[in-house]
PyMOL Python script that loads the backbone (N, CA, C, O; Angstrom):
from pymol import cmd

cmd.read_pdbstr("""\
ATOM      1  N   UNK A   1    -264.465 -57.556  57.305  1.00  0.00           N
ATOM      2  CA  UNK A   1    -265.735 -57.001  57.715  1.00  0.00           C
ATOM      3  C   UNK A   1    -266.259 -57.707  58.966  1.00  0.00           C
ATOM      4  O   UNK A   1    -266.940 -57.062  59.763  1.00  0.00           O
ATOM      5  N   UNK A   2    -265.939 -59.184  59.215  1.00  0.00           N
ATOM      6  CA  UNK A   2    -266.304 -60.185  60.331  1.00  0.00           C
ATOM      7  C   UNK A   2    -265.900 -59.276  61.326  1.00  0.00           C
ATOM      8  O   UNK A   2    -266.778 -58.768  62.023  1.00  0.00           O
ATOM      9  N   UNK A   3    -264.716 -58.983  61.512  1.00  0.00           N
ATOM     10  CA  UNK A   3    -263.995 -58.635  62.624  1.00  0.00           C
ATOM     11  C   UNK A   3    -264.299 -57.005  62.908  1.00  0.00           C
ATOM     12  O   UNK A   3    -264.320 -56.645  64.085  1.00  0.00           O
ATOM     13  N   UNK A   4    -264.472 -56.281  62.131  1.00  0.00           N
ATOM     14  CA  UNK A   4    -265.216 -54.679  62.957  1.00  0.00           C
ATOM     15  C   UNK A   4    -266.523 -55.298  62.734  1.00  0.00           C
ATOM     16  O   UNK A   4    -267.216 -54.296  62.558  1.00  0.00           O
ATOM     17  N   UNK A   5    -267.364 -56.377  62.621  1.00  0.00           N
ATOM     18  CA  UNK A   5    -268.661 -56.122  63.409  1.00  0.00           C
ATOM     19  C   UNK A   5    -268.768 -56.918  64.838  1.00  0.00           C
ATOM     20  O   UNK A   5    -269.585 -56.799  65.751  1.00  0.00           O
ATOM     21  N   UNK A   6    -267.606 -57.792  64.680  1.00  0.00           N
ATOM     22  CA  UNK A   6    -267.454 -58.868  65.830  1.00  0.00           C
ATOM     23  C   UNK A   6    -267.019 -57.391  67.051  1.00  0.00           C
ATOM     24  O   UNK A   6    -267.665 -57.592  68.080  1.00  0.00           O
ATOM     25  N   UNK A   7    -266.223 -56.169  67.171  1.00  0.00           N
ATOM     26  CA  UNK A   7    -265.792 -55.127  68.009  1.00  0.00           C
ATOM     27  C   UNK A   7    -266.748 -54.523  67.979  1.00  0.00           C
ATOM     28  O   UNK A   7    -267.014 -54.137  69.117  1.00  0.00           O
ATOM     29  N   UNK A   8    -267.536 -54.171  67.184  1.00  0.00           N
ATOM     30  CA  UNK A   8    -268.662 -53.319  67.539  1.00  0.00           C
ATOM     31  C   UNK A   8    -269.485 -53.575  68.319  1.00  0.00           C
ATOM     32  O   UNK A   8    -269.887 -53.006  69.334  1.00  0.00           O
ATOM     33  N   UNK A   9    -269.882 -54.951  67.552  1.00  0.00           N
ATOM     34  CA  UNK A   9    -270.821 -55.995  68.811  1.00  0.00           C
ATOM     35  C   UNK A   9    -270.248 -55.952  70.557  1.00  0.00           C
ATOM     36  O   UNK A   9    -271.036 -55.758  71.482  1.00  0.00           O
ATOM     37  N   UNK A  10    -269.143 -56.114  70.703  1.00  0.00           N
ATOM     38  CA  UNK A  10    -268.429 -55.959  72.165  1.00  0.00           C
ATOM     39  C   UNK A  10    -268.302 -54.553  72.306  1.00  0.00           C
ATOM     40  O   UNK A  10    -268.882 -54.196  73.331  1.00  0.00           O
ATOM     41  N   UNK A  11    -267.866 -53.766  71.797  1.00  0.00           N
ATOM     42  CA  UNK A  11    -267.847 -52.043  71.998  1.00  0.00           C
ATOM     43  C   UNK A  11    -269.608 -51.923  72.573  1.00  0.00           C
ATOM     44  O   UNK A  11    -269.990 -51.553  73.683  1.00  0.00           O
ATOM     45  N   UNK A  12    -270.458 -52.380  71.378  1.00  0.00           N
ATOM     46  CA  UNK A  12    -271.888 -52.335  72.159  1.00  0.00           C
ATOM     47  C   UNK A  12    -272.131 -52.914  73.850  1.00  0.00           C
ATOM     48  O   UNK A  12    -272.328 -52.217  74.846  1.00  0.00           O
ATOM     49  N   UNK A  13    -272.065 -53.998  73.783  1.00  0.00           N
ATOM     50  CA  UNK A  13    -271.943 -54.615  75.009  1.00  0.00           C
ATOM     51  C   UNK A  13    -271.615 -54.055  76.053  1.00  0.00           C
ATOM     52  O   UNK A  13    -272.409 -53.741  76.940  1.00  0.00           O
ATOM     53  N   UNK A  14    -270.212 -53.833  76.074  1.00  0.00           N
ATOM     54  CA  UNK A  14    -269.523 -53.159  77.235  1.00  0.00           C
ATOM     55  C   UNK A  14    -270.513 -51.644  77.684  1.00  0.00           C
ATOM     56  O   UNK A  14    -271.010 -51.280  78.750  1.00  0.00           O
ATOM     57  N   UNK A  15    -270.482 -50.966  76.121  1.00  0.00           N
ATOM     58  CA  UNK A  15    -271.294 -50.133  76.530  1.00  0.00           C
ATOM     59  C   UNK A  15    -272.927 -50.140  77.837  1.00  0.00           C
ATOM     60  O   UNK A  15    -273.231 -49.587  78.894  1.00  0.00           O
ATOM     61  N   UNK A  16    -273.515 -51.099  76.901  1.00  0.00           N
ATOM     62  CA  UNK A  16    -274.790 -51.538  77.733  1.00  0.00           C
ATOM     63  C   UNK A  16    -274.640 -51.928  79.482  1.00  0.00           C
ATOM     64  O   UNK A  16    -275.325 -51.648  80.466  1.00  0.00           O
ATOM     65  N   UNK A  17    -273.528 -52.617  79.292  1.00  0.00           N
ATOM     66  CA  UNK A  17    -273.085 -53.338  80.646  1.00  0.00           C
ATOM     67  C   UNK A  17    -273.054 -51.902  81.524  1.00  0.00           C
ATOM     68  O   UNK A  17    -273.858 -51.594  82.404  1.00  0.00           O
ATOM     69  N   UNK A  18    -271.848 -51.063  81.024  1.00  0.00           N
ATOM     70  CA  UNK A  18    -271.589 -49.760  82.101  1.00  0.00           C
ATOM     71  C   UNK A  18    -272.882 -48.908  82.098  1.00  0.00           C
ATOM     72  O   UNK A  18    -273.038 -48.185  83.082  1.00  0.00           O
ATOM     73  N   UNK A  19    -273.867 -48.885  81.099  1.00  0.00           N
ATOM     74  CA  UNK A  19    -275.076 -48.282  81.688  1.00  0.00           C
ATOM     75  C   UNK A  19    -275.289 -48.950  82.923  1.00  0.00           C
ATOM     76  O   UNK A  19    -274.955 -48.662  84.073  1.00  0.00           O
ATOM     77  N   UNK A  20    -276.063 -50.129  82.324  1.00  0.00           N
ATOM     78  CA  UNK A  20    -276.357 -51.258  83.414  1.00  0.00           C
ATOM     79  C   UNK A  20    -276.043 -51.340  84.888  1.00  0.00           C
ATOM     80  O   UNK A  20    -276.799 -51.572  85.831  1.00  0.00           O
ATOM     81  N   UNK A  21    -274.232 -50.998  84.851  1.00  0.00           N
ATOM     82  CA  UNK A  21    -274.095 -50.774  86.191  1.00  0.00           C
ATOM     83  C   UNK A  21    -273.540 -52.822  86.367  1.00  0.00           C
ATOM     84  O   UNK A  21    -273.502 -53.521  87.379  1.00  0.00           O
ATOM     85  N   UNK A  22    -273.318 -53.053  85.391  1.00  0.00           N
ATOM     86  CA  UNK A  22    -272.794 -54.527  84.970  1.00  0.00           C
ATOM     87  C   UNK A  22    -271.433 -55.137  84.230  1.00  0.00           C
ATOM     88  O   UNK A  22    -271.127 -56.317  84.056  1.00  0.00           O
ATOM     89  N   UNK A  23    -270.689 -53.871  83.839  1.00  0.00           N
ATOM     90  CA  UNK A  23    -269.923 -54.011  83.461  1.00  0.00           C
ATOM     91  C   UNK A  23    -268.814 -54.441  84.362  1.00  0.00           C
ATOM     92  O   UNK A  23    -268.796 -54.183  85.566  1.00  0.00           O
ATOM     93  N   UNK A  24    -267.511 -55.383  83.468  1.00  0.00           N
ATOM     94  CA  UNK A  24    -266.520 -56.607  83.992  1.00  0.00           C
ATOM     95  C   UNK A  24    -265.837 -56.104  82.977  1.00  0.00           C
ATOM     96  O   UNK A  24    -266.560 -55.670  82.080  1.00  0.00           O
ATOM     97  N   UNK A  25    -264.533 -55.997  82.779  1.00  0.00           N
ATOM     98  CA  UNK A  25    -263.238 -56.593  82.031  1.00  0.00           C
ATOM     99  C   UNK A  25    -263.923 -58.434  81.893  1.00  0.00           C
ATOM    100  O   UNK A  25    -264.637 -59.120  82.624  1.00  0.00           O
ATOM    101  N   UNK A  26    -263.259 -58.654  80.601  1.00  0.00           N
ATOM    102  CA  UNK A  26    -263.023 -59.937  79.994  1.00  0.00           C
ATOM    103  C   UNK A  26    -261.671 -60.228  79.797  1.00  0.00           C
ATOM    104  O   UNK A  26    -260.795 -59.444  80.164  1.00  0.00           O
ATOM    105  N   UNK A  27    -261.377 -61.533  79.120  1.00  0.00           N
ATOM    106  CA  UNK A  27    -260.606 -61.688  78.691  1.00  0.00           C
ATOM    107  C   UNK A  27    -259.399 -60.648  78.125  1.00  0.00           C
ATOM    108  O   UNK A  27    -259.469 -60.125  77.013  1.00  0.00           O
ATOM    109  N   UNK A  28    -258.129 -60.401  79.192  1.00  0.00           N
ATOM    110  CA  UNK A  28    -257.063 -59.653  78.896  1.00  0.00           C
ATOM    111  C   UNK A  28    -256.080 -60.027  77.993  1.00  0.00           C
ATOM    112  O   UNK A  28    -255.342 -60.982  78.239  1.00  0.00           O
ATOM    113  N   UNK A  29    -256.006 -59.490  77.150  1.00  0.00           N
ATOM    114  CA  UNK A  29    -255.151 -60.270  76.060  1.00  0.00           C
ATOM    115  C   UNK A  29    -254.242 -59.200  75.091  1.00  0.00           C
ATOM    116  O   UNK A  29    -253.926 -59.506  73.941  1.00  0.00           O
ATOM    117  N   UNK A  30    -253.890 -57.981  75.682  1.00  0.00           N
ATOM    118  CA  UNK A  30    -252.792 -56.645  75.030  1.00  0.00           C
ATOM    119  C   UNK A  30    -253.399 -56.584  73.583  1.00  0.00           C
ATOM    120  O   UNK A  30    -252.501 -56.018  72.961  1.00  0.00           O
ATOM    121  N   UNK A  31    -254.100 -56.765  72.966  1.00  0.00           N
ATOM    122  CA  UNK A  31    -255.258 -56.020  72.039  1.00  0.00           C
ATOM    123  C   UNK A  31    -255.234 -54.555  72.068  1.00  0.00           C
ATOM    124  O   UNK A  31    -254.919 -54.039  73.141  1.00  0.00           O
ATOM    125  N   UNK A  32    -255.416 -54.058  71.415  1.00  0.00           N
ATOM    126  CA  UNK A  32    -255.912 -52.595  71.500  1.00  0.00           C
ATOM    127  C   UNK A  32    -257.244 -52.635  71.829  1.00  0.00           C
ATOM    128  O   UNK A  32    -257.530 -51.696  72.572  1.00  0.00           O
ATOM    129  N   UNK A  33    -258.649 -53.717  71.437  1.00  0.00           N
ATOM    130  CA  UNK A  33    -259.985 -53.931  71.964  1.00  0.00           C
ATOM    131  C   UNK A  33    -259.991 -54.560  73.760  1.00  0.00           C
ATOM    132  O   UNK A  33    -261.000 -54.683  74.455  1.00  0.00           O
ATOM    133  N   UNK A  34    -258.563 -54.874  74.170  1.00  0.00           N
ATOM    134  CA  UNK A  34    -258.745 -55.239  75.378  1.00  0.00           C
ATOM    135  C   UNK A  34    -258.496 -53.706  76.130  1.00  0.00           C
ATOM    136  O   UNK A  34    -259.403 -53.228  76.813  1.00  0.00           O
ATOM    137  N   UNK A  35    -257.313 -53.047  75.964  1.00  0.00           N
ATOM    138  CA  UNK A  35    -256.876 -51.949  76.215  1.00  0.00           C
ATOM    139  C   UNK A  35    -258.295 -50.890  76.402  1.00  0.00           C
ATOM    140  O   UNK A  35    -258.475 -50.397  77.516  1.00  0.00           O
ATOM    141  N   UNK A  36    -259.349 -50.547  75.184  1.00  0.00           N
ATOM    142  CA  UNK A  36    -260.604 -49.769  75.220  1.00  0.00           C
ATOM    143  C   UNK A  36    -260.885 -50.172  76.393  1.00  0.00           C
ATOM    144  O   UNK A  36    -260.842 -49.401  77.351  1.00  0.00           O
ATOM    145  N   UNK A  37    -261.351 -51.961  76.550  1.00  0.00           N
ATOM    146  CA  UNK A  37    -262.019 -52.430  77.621  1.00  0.00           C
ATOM    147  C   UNK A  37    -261.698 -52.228  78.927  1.00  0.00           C
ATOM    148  O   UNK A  37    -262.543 -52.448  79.795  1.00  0.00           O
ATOM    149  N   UNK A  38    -260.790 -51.907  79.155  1.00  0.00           N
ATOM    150  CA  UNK A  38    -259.569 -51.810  80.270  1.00  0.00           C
ATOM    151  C   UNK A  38    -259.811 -50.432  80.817  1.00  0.00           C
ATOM    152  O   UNK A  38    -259.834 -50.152  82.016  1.00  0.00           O
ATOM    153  N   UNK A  39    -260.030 -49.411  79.590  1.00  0.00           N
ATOM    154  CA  UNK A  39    -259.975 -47.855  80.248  1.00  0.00           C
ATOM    155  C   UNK A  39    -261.438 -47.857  80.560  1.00  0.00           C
ATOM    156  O   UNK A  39    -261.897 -47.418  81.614  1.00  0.00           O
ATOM    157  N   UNK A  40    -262.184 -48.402  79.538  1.00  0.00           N
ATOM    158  CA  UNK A  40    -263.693 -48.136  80.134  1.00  0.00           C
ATOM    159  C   UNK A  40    -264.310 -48.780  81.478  1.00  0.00           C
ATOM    160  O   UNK A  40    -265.336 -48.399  82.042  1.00  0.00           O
ATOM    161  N   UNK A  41    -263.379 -49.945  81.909  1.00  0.00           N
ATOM    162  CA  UNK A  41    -264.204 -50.448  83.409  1.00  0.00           C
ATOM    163  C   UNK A  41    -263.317 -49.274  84.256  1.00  0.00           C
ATOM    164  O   UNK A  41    -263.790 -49.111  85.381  1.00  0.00           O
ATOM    165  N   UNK A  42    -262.244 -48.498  83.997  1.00  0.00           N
ATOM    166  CA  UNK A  42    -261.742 -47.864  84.653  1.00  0.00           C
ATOM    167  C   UNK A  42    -262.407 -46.557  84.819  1.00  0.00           C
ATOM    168  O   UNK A  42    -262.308 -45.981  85.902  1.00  0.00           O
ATOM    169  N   UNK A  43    -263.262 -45.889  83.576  1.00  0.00           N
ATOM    170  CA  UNK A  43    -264.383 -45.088  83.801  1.00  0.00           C
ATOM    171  C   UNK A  43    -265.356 -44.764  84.399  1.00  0.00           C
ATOM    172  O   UNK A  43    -265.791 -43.757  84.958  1.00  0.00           O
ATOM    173  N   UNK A  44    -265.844 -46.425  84.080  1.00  0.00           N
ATOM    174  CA  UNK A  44    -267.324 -46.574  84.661  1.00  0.00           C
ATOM    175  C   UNK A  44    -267.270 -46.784  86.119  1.00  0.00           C
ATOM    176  O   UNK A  44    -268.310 -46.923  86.762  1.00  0.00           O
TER     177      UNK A  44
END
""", "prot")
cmd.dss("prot")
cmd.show_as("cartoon", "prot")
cmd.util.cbc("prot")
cmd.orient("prot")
């Protein structure tokens, strides 16, 4: 349960960030949660 609220919490984030107009890639690490992160700075 730690760990899908620990991704949600960052799924949130990232989200906020690309409103923001603040969003960064973090830490790359072949995750499937890095991979999301990866397509979404590629979105935003």
């Amino acid at each position: 349960m730690f760990k899908n609220k620990k991704i949600f919490n960052r799924l949130d984030k990232m989200l906020d960030d690309g409103i923001n107009g603040t969003f960064e890639e973090t830490d790359y690490d072949e995750s499937k949660l890095s991979s999301i992160e990866s397509k979404w700075y590629r979105y935003l």
